[in-house]
KEKE-3310 file (N, C-alpha, C; in steps of 0.2 Angstrom, whole numbers, plus 5000, padded with zeros to 4 digits):
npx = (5301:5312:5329:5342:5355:5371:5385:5401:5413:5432:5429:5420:5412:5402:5406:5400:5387:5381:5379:5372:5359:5354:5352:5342:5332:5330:5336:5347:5365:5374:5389:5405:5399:5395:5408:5408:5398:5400:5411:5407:5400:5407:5415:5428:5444:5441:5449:5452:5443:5440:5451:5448:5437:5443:5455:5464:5476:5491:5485:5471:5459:5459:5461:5461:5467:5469:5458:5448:5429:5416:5399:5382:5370:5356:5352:5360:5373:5391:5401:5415:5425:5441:5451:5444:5435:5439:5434:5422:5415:5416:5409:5396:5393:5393:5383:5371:5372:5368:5356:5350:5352:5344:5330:5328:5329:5339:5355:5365:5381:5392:5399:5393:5381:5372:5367:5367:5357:5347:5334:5323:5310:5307:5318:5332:5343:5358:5371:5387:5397:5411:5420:5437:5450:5442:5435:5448:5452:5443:5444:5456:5457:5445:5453:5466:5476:5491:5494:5500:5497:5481:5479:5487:5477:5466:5468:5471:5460:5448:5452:5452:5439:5431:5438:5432:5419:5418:5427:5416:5405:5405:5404:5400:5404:5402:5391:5378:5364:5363:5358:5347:5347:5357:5371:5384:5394:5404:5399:5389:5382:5388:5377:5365:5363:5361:5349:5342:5344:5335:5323:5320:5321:5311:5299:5303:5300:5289:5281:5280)
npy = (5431:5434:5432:5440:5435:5438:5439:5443:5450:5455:5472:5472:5478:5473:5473:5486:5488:5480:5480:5492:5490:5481:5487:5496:5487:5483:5473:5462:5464:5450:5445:5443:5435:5423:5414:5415:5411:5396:5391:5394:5380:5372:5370:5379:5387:5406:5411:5397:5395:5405:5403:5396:5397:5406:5405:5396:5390:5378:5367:5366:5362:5350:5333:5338:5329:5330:5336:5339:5337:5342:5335:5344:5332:5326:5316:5308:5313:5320:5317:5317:5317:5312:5311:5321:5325:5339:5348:5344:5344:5358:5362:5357:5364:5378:5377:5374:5383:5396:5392:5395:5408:5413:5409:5418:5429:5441:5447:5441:5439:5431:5417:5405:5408:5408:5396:5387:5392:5391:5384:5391:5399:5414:5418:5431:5432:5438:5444:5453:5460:5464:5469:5463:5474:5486:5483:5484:5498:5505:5502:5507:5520:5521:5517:5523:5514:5508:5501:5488:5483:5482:5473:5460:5459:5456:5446:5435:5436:5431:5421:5414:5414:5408:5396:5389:5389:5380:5370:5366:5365:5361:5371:5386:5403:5413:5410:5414:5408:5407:5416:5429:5442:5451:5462:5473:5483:5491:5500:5506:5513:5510:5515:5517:5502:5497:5503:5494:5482:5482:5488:5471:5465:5467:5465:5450:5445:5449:5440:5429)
npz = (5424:5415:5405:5399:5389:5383:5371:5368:5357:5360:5362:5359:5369:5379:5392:5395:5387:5393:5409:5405:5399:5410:5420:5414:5412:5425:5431:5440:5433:5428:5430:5435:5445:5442:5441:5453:5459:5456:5461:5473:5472:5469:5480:5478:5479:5473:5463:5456:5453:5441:5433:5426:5420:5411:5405:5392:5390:5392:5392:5401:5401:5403:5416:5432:5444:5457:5464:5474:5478:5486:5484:5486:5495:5498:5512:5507:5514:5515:5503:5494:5483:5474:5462:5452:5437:5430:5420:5416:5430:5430:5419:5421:5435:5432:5422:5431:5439:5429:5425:5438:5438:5429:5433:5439:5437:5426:5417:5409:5405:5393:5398:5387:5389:5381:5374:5384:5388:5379:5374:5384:5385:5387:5385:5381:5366:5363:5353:5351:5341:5330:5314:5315:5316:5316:5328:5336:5334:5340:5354:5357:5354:5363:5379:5376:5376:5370:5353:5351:5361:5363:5351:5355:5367:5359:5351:5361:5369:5362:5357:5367:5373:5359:5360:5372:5369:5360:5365:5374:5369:5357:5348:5339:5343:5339:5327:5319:5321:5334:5342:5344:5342:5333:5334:5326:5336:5333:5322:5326:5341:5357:5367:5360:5356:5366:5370:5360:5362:5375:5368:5363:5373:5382:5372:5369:5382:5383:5376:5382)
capx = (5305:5315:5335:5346:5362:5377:5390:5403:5419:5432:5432:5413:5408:5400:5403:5398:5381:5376:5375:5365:5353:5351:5349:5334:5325:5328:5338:5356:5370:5378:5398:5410:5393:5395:5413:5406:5392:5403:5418:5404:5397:5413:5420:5436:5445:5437:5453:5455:5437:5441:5455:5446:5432:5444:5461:5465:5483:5493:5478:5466:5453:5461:5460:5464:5467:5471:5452:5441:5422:5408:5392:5377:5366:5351:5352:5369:5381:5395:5405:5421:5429:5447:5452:5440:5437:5439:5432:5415:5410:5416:5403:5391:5390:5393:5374:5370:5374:5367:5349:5348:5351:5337:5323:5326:5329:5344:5357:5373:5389:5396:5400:5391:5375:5366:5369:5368:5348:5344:5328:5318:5306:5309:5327:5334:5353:5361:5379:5390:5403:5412:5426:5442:5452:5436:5436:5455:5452:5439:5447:5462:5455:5444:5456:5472:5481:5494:5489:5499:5494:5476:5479:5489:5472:5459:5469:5469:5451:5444:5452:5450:5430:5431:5440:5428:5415:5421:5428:5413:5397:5407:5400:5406:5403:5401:5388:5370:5360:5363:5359:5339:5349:5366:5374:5389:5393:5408:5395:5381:5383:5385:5372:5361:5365:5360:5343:5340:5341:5332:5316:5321:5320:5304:5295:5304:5296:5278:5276:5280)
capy = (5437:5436:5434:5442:5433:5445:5437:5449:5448:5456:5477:5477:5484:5467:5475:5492:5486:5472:5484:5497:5484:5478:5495:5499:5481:5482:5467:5461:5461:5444:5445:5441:5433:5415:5410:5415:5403:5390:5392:5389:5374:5367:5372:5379:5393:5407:5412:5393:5395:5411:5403:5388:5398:5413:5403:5390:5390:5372:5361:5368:5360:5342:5331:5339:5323:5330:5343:5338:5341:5340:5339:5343:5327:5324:5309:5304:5315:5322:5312:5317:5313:5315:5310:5322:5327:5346:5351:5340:5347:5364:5365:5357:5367:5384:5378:5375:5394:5401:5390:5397:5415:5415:5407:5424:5434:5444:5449:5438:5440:5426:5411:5403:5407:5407:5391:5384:5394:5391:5384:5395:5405:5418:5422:5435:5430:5442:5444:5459:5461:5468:5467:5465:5478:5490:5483:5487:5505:5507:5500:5510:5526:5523:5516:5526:5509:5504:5498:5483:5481:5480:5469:5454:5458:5457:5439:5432:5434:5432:5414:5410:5415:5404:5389:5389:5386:5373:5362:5362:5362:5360:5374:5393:5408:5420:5408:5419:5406:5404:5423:5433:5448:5453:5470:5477:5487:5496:5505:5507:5516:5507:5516:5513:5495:5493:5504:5491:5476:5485:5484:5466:5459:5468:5463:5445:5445:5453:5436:5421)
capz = (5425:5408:5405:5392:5386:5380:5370:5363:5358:5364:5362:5355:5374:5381:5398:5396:5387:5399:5413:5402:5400:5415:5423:5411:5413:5433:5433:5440:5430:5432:5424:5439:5449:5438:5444:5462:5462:5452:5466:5479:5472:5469:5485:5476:5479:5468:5459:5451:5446:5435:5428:5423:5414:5407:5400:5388:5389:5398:5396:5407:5403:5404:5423:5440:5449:5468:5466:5478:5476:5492:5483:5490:5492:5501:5517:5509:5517:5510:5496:5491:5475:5472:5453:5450:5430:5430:5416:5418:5434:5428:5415:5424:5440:5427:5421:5435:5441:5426:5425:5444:5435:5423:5435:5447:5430:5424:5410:5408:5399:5393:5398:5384:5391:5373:5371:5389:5391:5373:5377:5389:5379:5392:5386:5375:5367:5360:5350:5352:5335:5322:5311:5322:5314:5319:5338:5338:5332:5343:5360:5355:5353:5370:5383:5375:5375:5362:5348:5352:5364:5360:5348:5357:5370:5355:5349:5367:5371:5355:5355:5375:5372:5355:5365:5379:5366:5354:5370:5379:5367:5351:5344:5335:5348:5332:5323:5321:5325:5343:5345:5343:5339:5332:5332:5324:5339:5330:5318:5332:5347:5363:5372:5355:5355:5374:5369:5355:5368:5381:5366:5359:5376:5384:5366:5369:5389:5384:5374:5389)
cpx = (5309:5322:5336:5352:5366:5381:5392:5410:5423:5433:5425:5410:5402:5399:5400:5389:5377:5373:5368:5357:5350:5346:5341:5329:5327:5329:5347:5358:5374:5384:5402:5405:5392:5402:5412:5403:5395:5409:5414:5401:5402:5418:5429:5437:5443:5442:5455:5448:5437:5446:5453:5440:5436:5452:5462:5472:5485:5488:5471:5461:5453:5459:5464:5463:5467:5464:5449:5434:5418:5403:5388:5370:5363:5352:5360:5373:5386:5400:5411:5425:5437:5448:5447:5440:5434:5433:5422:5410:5411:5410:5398:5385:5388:5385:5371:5367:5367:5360:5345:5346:5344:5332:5322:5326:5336:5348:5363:5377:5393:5394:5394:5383:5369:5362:5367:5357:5344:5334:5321:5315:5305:5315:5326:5341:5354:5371:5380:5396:5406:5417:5434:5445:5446:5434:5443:5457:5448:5442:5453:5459:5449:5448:5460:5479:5483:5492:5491:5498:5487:5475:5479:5482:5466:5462:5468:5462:5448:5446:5450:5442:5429:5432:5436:5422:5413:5422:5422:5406:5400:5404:5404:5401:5399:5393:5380:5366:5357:5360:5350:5340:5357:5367:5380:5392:5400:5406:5388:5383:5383:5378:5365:5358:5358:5349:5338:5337:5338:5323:5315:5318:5312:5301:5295:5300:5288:5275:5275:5273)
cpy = (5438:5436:5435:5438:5437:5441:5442:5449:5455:5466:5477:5478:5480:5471:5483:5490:5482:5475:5489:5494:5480:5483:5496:5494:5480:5476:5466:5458:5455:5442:5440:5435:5424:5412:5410:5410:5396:5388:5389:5383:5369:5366:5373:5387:5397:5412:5407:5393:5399:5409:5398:5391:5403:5410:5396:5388:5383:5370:5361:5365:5352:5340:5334:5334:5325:5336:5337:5343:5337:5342:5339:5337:5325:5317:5306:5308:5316:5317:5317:5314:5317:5311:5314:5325:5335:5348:5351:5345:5354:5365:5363:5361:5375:5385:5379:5382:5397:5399:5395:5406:5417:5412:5415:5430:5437:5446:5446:5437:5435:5419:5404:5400:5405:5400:5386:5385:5392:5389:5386:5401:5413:5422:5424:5434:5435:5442:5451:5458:5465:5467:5468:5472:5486:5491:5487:5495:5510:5508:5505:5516:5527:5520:5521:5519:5509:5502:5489:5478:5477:5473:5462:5454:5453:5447:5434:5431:5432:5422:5410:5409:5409:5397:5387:5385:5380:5369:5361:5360:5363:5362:5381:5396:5412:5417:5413:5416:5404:5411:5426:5439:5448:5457:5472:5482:5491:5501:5508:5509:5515:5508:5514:5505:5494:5493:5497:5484:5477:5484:5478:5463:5458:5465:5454:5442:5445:5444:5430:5423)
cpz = (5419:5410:5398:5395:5383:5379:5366:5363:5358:5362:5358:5360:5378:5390:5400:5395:5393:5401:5412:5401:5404:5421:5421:5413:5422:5435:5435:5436:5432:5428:5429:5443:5448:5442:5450:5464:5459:5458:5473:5481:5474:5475:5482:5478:5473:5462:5454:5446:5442:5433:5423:5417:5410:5402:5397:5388:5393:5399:5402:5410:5402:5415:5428:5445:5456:5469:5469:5478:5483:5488:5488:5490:5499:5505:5511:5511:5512:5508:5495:5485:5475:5463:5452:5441:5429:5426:5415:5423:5435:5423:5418:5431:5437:5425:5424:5434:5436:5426:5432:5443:5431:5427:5440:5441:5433:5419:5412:5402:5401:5393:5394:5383:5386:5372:5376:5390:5384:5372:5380:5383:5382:5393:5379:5375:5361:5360:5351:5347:5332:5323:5317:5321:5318:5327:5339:5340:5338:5351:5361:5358:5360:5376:5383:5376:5368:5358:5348:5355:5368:5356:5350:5361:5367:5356:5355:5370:5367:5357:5361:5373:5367:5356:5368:5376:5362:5359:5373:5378:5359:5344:5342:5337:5341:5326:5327:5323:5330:5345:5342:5337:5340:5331:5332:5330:5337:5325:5321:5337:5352:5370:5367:5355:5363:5372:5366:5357:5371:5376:5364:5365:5381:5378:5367:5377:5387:5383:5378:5392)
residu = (UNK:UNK:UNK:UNK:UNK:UNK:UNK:UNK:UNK:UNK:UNK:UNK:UNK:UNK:UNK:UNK:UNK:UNK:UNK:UNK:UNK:UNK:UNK:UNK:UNK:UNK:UNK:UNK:UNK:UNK:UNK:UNK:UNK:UNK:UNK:UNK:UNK:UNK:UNK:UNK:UNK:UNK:UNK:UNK:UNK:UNK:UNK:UNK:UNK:UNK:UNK:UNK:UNK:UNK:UNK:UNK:UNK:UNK:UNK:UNK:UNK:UNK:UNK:UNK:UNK:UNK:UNK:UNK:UNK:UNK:UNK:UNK:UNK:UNK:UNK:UNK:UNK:UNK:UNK:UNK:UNK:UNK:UNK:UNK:UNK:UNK:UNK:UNK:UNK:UNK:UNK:UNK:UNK:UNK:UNK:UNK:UNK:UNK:UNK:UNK:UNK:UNK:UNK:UNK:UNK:UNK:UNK:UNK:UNK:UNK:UNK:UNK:UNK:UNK:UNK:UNK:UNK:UNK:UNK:UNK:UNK:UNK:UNK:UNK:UNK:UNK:UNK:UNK:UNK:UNK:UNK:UNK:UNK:UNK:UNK:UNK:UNK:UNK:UNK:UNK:UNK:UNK:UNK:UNK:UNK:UNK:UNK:UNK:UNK:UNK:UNK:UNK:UNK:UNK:UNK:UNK:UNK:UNK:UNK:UNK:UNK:UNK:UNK:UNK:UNK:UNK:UNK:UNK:UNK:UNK:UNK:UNK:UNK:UNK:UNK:UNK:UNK:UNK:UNK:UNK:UNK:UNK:UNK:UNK:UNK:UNK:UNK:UNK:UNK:UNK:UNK:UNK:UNK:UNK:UNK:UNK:UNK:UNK:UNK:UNK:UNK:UNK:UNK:UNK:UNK:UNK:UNK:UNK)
# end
């Protein structure tokens, strides 16, 4: 079926293109769809699991000793762990999630999908960038938000996304190697952008 990967930081249009892309190749977009399946693996509520993939602030990604986890385990009945180590079966079931994303096909943003699908000869990973100053400008002048607003946004997501990837594959979100394709979507036209993924990943599918 073929998945696309969308990494983009923050004000180069990640959530506008995905969709576009997924529209055209007749696949679901999956953004909010990852903490969902991650919330139900880990029987948590599904507002600790978007905290846990979206902020680094107070140690996040340190032990939650009072989280209980039911896995699902064949003739042994359900287990229960209390000490459990957040962060662990945070990434783990997150792969989980997204490996289950890419055998039914799809297009996901984010969570480190690049990096996690790397593998499968059947994915397209793609980078969304450009100079900060240029996302600022850009973001500004489409919302109507402050400009310092923007700003403080740009620095907090930029470094949450950047954290996210460093603690948990000890790796750098913005490096091109992880990506097929990279585009400057501050000089490039979001709907252009989507078109450009829409032939990468058809061209990237024809060949599995």
């Amino acid at each position: 079926m073929g998945v696309v990967t969308i990494s983009a930081s923050y004000g180069a249009g990640g959530s506008e293109v995905g969709p576009a892309v997924a529209a055209a190749l007749g696949l679901p977009f999956v953004d909010r769809a990852v903490p969902v399946g991650v919330a139900r693996k880990l029987d948590v509520p599904l507002d600790q699991a978007e905290r846990r993939d979206e902020t680094t602030d107070r140690g996040l990604w340190r032990v939650i000793s009072s989280m209980a986890l039911v896995p699902e385990m064949a003739g042994a009945g359900p287990l229960t762990y209390h000490t459990l180590t957040d962060e662990h079966a945070f990434r783990e079931k997150t792969e989980e999630v997204l490996h289950e994303i890419a055998e039914s096909g799809g297009v996901v943003l984010g969570r480190a999908a690049a990096i996690v699908l790397a593998g499968r000869p059947d994915a397209l990973h793609v980078r969304l960038d450009g100079p900060a100053e240029a996302r600022i400008a850009q973001a500004v002048e489409r919302t109507g938000k402050p400009e310092a607003e923007i700003r403080r946004a740009l620095r907090s997501n930029d470094a949450a996304r950047a954290a996210y990837v460093r603690h948990f594959y000890r790796g750098d979100a913005t490096r091109a190697r992880h990506y097929h394709l990279v585009l400057d979507t501050t000089v490039i036209p979001w709907d252009t952008a989507a078109d450009l993924v829409v032939i990468a990943a058809r061209a990237r599918m024809t060949r599995t």
